[in-house]
N, C-alpha and C positions, 0 to 999 in steps of 0.2 A: 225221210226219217229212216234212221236204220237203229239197230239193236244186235250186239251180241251173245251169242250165245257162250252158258259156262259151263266148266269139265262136268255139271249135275244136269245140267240141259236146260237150264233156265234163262229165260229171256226178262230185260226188264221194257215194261211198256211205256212210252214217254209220258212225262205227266199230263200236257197236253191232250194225248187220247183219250187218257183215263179218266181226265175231269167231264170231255166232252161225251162219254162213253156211260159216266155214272161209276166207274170201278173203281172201289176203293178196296182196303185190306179184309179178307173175309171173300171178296165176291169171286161165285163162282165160275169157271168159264167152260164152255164149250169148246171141245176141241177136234176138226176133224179136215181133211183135203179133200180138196178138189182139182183133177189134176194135179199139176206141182206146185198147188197155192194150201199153205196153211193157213186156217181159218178158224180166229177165236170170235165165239158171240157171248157178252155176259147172261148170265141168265138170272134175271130176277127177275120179281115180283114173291108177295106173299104167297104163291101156290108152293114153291120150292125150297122157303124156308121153314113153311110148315112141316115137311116131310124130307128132311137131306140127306141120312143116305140109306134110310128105310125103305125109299118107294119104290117099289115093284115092277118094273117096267112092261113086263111084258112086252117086249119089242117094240114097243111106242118111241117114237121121236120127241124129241121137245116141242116141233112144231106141234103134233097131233095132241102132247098133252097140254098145251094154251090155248088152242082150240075145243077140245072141250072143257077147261076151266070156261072160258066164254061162255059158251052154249050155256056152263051149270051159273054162271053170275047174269048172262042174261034171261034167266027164269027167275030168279029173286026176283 
């Protein structure tokens, strides 16, 4: 699969990925490289549309704040 890029910098993502991926319009993504690979992760769940662009990071990862959503859903 390929995807071009336009004069705004945007890519479109085939539909294909995006149905098997869960992304639809609205959904957020993560964006960031490794090496010379770009790398989008959607990110959902309820923890991140409770708080969208209010939450405070404090230098936290997305990994580390699903990880403690966990911890605080496996205490319920």
């Amino acid at each position: 699969m390929t995807s071009t890029v336009s004069a705004k910098g945007q890519i479109v993502i085939p539909s294909g990925l995006r149905k098997r991926l869960g992304i639809k319009k609205g959904t957020r993504l993560s964006v960031s490289t490794r090496g010379g690979e770009l790398i989008l992760k959607p990110l959902s769940g309820q923890y991140f549309h409770e708080f969208p662009d209010k939450l405070d990071l404090k230098g936290l990862t997305v990994d580390d704040l699903l990880r403690e959503r966990r911890k605080e859903k496996a205490k319920e």
